[in-house]
N, C-alpha and C positions, 0 to 999 in steps of 0.2 A: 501473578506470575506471568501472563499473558506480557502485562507491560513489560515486565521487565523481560521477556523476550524480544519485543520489537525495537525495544534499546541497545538492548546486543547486536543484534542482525543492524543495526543501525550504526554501531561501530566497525563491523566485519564488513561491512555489504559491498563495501568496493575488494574484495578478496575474492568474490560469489558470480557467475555468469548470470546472468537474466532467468535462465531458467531455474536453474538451482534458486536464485532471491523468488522465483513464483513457488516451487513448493513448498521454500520454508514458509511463505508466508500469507499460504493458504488459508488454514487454519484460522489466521489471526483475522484477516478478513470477513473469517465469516462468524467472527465473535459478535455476541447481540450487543456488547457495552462500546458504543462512540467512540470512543476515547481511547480505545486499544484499534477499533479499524482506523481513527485518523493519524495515529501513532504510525501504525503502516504504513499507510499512504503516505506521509511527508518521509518515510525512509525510500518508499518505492518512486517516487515524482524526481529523485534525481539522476534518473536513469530514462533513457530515449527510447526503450526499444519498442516493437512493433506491439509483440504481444502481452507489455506493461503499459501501454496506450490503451486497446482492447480491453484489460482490465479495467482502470481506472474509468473506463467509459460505459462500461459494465457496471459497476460500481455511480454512476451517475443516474445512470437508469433504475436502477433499482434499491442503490439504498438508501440508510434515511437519509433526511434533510442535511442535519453537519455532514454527514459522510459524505453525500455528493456533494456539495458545496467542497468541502475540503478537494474533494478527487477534482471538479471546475478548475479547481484553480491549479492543481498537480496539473493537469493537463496543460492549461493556460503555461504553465512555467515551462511547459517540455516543447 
């Protein structure tokens, strides 16, 4: 269910301001399965802002291996 939230918000997310895309997708971030945080991630890396940088750099330092790696390279793209 997880994924397929972060597919949605991945279809809407240019509808969504920056802030509003950080609390939907809180949650999904701090799920323990990969695979739904990098699902995140590549919806939240096409967006520039201050405090979605912040995150994803948050998200480097601390989580795991794919996930930072995944956010690296989010960052990398922004």
């Amino acid at each position: 269910m997880r994924l397929t939230d972060s597919n949605l918000l991945n279809f809407k997310e240019h509808l969504l301001s920056d802030a509003e895309l950080l609390d939907l997708t809180e949650e999904l971030l701090d799920d323990f399965r990969d695979e739904v945080v990098i699902s995140t991630i590549k919806t939240l890396h096409r967006r520039d802002g201050v405090d979605i940088s912040k995150l994803l750099a948050k998200i480097v330092r601390s989580g795991s291996e794919a996930a930072a790696n995944t956010a690296l390279i989010a960052l990398g793209c922004i």
